[in-house]
Steps between C-alpha positions, in 0.01 A plus 500: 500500500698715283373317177174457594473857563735560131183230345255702664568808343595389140165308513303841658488677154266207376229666666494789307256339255238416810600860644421709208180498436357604799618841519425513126132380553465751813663791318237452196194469804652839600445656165168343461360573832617858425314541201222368648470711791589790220180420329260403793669704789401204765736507799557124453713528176691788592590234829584221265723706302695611808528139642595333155766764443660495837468058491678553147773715621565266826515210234715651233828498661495106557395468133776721384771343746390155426582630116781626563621129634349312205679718258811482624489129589441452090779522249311639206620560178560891439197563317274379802758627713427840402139410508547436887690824537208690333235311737711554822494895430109526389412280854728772655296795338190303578596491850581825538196613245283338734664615841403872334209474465412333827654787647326791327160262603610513810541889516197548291308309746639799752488807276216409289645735207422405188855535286593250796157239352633558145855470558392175646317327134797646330709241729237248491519540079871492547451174687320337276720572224842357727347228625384384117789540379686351796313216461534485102867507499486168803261334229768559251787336763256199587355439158754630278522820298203382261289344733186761364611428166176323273226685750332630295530297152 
């Protein structure tokens, strides 16, 4: 049982590239459905946002987790290595970006004071910004360093 259980977890960190991009996809249906209801004021967005966010941050901690086991079940060479360092920290600051700014939602939602609403798009800009480059520097680990390289001509 022991080695089953020893297999088990070695294999878990696989699923970090099925894992990820959910909480990725809801976190950007967040920032959409916010800047829709931003522009049309319709109760429905402003519920989207809320849901997507608050899905993204109950996903985000078996994406990071399941990271966390993938990277340290590969033996990278020390340029990637430090690649997967630099990931691990900008899914933690994602995580806790995002955690942020559900909470100040959540307050606003309360309070309705509006430093709380744009303290809230300052996060959700911060998001965006973590979670790109979060997801640039895992490119860089699962493509290599140049995988952009020739994009553009």
């Amino acid at each position: 049982m022991g080695a089953f259980l020893g297999a088990l977890k070695m294999n878990f960190g696989k699923l970090h590239v099925l894992l990820v991009h959910f909480p990725i996809a809801l976190s950007v249906a967040a920032i959409a459905a916010d800047i829709l209801w931003g522009l049309t004021k319709r109760p429905f967005f402003r519920a989207a946002g809320a849901y997507c966010l608050v899905a993204a941050l109950i996903a985000t901690p078996m994406a990071v987790f399941t990271g966390w086991e993938l990277l340290s079940s590969l033996k990278l060479p020390p340029d990637l290595a430090d690649l997967g360092e630099d990931h691990e920290h900008m899914a933690i600051a994602s995580l806790c970006v995002m955690a942020a700014a559900a909470a100040v939602r959540g307050f606003w939602a309360q309070q309705q004071k509006k430093w709380m609403l744009v303290l809230y798009g300052v996060l959700m800009a911060a998001l965006f910004v973590c979670i790109s480059i979060t997801g640039h520097l895992g490119g860089k680990i699962a493509f290599g360093v140049d995988y952009l390289q020739g994009l553009f001509g």
